[in-house]
C-alpha positions, 0 to 999 in steps of 0.5 A: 500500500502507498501513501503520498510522503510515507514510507511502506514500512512507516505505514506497517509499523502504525499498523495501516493496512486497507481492510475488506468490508466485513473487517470494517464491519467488526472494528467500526460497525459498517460494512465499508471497504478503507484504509484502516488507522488504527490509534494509539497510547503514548506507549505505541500499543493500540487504544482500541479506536480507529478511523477508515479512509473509506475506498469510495468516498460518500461526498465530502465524507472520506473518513469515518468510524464506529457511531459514538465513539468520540474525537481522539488524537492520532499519535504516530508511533515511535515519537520520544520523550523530550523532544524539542518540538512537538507539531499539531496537525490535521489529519493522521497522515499528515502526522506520520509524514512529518514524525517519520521525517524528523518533526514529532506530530500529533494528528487532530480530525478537524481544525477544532479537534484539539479541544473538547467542550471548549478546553483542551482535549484530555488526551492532547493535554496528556500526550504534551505532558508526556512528551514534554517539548519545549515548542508547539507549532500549529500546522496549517495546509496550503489552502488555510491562507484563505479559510477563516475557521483555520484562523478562528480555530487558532485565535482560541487556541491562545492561552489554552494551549502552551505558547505555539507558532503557526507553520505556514505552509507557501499557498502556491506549493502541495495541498499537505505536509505529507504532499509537501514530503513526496514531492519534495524527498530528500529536500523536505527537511531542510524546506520545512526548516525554512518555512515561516513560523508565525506568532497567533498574535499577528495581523495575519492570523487576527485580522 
């Protein structure tokens, strides 16, 4: 199986396989042909949760999971204690993306799925004090220059989540990280070290 910007073995390793419809069925109560992404625990072992990227999309619907089951945060295995940096971004294989090139980040569903009736997730607030980095960098798409919700999602981020910088990606370049990574190979990491970092203060993101 091929993911744009990630490695088969990376994808192994997380355990995402595609799954027939009478899997599905078993795991999330819907007899849907995907790509399976199971979630994890701050250990790496499987929570239990997981999320399809369904075959044959339903409308703007590509994703979905067992009825009721609740927003969660996707964590890519194999990210350490103490790093330095620690990223936010939507989408678990944007996540996987940027952990297996170097930059350890967490995955939300939805600009607003780093919260939970209006305070910061529990399981996000857990994983940043389990990892403890000493920044937090929001990552937008290339397509959030121009999304109003992307910057109001980011204006109530400011005093519930540690101090953060936003990670513009250039509006003219590939959709999402993961994109950014194929396209690019061996030239992504120093790409994303230069991309600007910007302050949730600034004219661009309040105005």
């Amino acid at each position: 199986m091929n993911r744009p910007g990630i490695s088969s073995e990376t994808l192994t390793a997380n355990g995402i396989r595609e799954i027939a419809p009478d899997e599905a069925k078993k795991l999330i109560g819907q007899s849907v042909a995907g790509i399976l992404i199971p979630y994890h625990n701050l250990d790496g072992s499987e929570s239990g949760f997981h999320r399809l990227r369904l075959k044959s999309p339903s409308g703007d619907m590509k994703y979905s999971q067992a009825q009721g089951s609740g927003v969660h945060i996707y964590i890519p295995v194999g990210i350490e204690r103490g790093i330095e940096t620690l990223g936010i971004v939507e989408g678990e294989f944007k996540a996987i993306a940027l952990t297996e090139a170097g930059f350890p980040t967490l995955g939300i569903s939805g600009f607003y799925g780093w919260q939970e009736g209006g305070s910061v997730h529990p399981e996000l607030a857990e994983a940043m004090a389990y990892f403890q980095p000493q920044k937090i960098e929001w990552i937008g798409d290339s397509d959030t220059l121009l999304n109003p919700d992307f910057y109001t999602a980011t204006t109530r981020m400011v005093g519930k989540l540690p101090p953060f910088q936003l990670v513009r990606m250039p509006w003219n370049g590939p959709k999402g990280a993961d994109d950014m990574r194929e396209e690019l190979g061996g030239r992504f990491a120093a790409e994303w070290f230069n991309l600007p970092r910007i302050e949730p203060d600034s004219d661009e993101v309040t105005m």
